[in-house]
MDAnalysis code that builds the backbone (N, CA, C; Angstrom):
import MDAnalysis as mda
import numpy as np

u = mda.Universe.empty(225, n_residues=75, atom_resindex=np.repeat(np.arange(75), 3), trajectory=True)
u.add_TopologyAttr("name", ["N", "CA", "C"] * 75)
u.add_TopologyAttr("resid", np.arange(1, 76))
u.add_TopologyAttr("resname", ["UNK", "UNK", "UNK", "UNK", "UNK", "UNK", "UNK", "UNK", "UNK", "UNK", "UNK", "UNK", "UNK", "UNK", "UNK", "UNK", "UNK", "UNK", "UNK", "UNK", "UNK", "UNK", "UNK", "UNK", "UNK", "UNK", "UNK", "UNK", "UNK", "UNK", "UNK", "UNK", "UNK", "UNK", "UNK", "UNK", "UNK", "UNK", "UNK", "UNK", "UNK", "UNK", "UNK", "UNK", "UNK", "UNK", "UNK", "UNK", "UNK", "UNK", "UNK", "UNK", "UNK", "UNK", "UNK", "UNK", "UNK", "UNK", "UNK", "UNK", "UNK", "UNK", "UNK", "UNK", "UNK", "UNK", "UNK", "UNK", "UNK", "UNK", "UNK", "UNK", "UNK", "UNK", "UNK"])
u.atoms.positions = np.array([
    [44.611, -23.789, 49.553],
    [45.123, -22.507, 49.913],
    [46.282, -22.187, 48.978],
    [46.298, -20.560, 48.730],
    [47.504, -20.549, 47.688],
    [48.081, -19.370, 48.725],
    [49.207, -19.300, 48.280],
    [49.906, -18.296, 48.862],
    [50.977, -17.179, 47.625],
    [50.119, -15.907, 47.903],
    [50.607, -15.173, 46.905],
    [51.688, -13.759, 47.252],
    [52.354, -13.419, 46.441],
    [53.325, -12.514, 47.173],
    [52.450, -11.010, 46.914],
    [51.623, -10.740, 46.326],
    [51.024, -9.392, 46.460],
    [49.220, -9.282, 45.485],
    [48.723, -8.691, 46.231],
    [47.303, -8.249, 45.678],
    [47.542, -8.723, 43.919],
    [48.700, -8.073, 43.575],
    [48.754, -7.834, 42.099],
    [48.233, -9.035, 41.379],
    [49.907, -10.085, 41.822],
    [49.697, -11.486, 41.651],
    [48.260, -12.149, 42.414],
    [47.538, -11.622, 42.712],
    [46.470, -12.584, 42.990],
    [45.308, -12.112, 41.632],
    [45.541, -10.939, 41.604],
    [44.504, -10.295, 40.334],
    [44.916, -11.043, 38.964],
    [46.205, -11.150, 38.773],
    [47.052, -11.689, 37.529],
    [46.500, -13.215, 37.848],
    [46.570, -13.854, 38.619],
    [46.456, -15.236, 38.999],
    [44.798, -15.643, 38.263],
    [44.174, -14.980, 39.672],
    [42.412, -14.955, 38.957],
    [42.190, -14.681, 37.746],
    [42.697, -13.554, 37.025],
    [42.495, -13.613, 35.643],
    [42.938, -14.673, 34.693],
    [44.354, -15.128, 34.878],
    [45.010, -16.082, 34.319],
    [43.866, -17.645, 34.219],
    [43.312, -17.593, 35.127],
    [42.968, -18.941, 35.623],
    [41.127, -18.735, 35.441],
    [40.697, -17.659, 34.943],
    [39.261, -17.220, 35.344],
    [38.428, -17.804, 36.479],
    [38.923, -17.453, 37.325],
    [38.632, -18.254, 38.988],
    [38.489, -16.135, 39.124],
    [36.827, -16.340, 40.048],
    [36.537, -15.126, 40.736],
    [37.446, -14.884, 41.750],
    [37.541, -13.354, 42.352],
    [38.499, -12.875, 43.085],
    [37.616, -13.424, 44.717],
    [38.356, -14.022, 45.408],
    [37.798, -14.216, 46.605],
    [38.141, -13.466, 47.773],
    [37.962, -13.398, 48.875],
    [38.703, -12.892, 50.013],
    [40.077, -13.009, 50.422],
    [41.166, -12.197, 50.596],
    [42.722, -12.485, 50.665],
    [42.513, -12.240, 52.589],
    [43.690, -13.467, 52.873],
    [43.968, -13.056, 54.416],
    [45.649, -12.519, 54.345],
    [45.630, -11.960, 55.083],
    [47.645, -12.076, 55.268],
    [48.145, -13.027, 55.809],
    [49.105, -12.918, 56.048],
    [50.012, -13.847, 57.389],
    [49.718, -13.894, 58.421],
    [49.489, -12.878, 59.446],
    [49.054, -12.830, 60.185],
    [47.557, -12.940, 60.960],
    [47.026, -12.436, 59.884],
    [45.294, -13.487, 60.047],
    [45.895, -14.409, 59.834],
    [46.009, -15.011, 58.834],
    [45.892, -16.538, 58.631],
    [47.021, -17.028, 59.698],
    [47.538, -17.049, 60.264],
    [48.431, -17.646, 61.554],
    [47.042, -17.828, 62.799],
    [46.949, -16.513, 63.010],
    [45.865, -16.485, 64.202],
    [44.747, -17.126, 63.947],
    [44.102, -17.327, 62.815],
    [42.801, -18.218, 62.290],
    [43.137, -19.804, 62.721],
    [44.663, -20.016, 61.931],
    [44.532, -21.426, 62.252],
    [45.058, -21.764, 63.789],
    [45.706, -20.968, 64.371],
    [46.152, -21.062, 65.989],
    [44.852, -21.247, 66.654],
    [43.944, -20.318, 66.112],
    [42.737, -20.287, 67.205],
    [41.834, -21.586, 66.879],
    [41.346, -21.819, 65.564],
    [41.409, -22.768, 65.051],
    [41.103, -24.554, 65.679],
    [42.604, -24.205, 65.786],
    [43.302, -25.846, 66.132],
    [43.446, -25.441, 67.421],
    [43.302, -24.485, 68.398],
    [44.016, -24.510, 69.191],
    [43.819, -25.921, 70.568],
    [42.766, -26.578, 69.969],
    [42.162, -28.031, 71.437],
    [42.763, -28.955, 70.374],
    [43.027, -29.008, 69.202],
    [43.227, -30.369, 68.276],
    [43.787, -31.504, 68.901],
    [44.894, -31.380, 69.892],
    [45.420, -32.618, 70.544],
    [44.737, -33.024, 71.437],
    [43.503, -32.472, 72.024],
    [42.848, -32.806, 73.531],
    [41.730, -33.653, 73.493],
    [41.338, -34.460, 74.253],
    [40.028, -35.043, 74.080],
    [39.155, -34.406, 73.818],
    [38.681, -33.131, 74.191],
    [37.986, -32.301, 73.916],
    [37.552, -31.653, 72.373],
    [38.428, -32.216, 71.586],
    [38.706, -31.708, 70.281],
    [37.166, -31.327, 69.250],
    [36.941, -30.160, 69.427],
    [35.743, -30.100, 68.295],
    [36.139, -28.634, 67.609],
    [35.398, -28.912, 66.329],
    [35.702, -27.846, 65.360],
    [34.347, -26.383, 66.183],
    [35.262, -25.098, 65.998],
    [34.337, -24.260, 66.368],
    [32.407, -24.636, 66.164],
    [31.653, -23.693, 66.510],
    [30.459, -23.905, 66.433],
    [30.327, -22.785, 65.426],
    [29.177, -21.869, 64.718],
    [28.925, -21.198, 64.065],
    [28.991, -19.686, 64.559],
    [28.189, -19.330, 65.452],
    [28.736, -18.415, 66.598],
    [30.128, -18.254, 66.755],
    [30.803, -19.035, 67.363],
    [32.220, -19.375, 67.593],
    [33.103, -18.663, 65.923],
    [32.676, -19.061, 65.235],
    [33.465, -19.096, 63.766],
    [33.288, -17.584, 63.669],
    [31.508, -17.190, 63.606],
    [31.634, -15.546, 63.466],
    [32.637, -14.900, 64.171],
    [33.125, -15.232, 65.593],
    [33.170, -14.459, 66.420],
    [35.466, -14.716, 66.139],
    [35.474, -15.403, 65.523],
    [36.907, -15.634, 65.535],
    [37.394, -15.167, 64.250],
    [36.326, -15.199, 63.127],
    [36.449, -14.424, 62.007],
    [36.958, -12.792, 62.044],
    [35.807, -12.512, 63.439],
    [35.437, -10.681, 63.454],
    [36.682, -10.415, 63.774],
    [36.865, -11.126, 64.951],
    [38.502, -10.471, 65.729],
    [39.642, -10.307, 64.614],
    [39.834, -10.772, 63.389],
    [40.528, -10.390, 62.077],
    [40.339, -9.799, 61.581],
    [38.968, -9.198, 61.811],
    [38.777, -8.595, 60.520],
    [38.259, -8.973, 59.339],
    [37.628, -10.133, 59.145],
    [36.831, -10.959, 58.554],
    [35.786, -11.202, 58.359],
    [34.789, -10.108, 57.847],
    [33.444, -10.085, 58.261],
    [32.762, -10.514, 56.373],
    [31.174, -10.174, 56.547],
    [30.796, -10.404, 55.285],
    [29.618, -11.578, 54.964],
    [29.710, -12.085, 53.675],
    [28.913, -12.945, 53.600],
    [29.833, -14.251, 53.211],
    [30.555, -14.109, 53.071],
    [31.732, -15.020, 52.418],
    [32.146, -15.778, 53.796],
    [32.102, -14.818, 54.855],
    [33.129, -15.275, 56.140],
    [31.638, -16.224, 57.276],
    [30.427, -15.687, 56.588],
    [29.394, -16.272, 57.576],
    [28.943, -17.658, 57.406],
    [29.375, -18.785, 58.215],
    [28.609, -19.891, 58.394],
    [27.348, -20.652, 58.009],
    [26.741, -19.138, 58.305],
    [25.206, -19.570, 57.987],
    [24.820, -19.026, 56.893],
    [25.801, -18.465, 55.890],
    [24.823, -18.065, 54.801],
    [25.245, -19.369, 53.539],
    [24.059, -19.013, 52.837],
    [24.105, -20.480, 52.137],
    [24.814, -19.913, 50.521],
    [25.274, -18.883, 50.510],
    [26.288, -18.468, 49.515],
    [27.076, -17.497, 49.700],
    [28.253, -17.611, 48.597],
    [29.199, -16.340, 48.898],
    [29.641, -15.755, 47.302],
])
């Protein structure tokens, strides 16, 4: 994960580095992604979402696509 201070610097970055432009989250997605996430990590219960689950925690961000889907076998 990188953390960039604006769209700009991520365009300057990707070019710099010829790495394709991928999907940007903010702060606030990315807080709520990994809260929701992790949110059993300490419990016996502990399992990583299911695929369903992932769509459905993606959407609530705002995170949709082919990039954000589980089941697709590219992005």
């Amino acid at each position: 994960m990188l953390l960039f201070r604006s769209e700009e610097t991520v365009r300057q970055w990707c070019r710099a580095n010829g790495v394709p432009r991928r999907p940007v989250l903010d702060l606030d997605q990315l807080w709520y992604l990994a809260t929701t996430w992790y949110e059993n990590r300490l419990t016996v219960e502990s399992r990583r979402p299911g695929p369903d689950e992932m769509v459905e925690i993606f959407a609530r961000i705002g995170l949709e696509g082919p990039f954000w889907d589980p089941k697709a076998d590219r992005w």
